[in-house]
Structures are given as structure tokens and as C-alpha cells.
Phi, psi and omega in degrees: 000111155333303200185137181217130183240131157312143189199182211307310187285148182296297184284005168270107174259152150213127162251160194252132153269151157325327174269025175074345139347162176198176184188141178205152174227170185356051156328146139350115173324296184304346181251345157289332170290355218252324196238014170273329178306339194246033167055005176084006170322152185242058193220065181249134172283298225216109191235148138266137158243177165213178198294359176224023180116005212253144156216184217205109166196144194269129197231164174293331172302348176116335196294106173263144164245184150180151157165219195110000218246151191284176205292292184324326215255331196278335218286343179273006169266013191267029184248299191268001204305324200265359190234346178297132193248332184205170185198130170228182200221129199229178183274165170087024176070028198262166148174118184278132205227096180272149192212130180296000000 
């Protein structure tokens, strides 16, 4: 296993196996769309959810998404937006953002 992420609900996971696999249960709408858009592809590093709908994902070409996150929380991303490399998500509308 890669990664296993938590998300608002007791029962929402989304897990990355090491061959870029996933198994996920009651995701975020957006991120389920994110990835039925993406054909359902098995090439995933990595996904964060976080506590209010917010997620984070990572694919092996280098390619990141994220969202969920309210207008304010994106508007502080628009610098790095093209360099985050990981993202995790905290209560109170918080979140960390690692970046090149």
C-alpha cells in the first residue's frame, strides 16, 4: 500500500496500492468525477481527503489536482498552483501544501 487516505465520514477511504491501483469508498463527488474523467486510470502516487470534502491527487506523469476547498483556501494557491507536489487538509478550513 502506497497511501491511504481518511475523508469526513467514518466510511470514506480512498486507497493507492504500490502498482497505482486504488480502491476507494464514498468520496467526494469531485474527486469522484475527477477520476471517472480520467478514465479510471491505475497510475495514482497518492490521493488526500480531507474533513470537509477537500481532496488532493496525484498521478505518476507528475500531473496534481485538488479540490473541494472553499474559494478563499484556492485563491492562496495561485502562485504554486503549477509546483504542489503534496497536500494534506485540517479542521477549521486549514491545509498544507508542500511545493517545489
Amino acid at each position: 500500500v502506497r497511501s491511504v487516505a481518511f475523508g469526513k465520514d467514518w466510511d470514506s477511504y480512498f486507497i493507492v496500492f504500490d502498482d497505482g491501483g486504488w480502491q476507494s469508498k464514498n468520496i467526494p463527488n469531485g474527486l469522484n468525477d475527477l477520476i471517472n474523467r480520467r478514465q479510471k486510470r491505475g497510475d495514482l502516487v497518492c490521493v488526500s481527503l480531507g474533513p470537509k470534502g477537500e481532496y488532493f491527487i496525484s498521478a505518476r506523469n507528475g500531473r496534481n489536482w485538488y479540490g473541494g476547498m472553499k474559494t478563499h483556501q484556492s485563491n492562496q494557491l495561485t502562485k504554486i498552483r503549477d509546483r504542489i507536489t503534496f497536500m494534506d487538509f485540517g479542521d477549521d478550513d486549514t491545509f498544507l501544501a508542500r511545493y517545489k
